[in-house]
N, C-alpha and C positions, 0 to 999 in steps of 0.2 A: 293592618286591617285584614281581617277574615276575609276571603269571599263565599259568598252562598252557593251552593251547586244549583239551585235552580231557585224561583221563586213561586212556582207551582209546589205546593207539597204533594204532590200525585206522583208529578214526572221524579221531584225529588226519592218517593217509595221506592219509585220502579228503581234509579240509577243506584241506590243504595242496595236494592235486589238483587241486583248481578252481579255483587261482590263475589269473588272466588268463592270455592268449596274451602279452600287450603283454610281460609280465615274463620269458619265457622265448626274447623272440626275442635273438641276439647283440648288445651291443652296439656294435658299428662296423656296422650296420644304418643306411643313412643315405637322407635322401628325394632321389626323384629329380629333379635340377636344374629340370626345366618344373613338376615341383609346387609349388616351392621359388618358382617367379617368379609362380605363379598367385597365389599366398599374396599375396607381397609387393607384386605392380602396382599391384592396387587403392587398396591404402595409400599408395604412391604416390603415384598422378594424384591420391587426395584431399588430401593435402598439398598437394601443387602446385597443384592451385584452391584449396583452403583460404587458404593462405598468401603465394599471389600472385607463387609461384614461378617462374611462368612465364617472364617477363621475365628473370631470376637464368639461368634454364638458358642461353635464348637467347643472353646475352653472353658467360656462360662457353663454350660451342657455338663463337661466332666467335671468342671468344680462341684455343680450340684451334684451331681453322682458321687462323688467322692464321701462329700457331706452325710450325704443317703446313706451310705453306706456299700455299692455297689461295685 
């Protein structure tokens, strides 16, 4: 069974009013690309030390140059 938030439809406007902004922006609202890379770098470069990645980029790097032609 439901409950009601309130049984006043006044107080119920108002509670319903104060709903975040978050929920009432459009959704195809989308972040912009350099936030998008701030976010994710960090996590990046730590993997890549973490994991010892490094050496992995660099061959993959001249395999594509190699491809290229370079």
């Amino acid at each position: 069974m439901a409950t009601e938030i309130s049984a006043d439809p006044a107080r119920r406007r108002r509670l319903l009013a104060i709903r975040p902004a978050r929920s009432r922006r459009p959704a195809d609202d989308r972040r912009h690309p350099v936030v998008a890379l701030a976010m994710a770098l960090p996590c990046a470069i730590a993997l890549l030390l973490l994991f010892g990645g490094w050496e992995q980029m660099v061959s993959q790097t001249e395999a594509v140059a190699n491809l290229i032609g370079r």
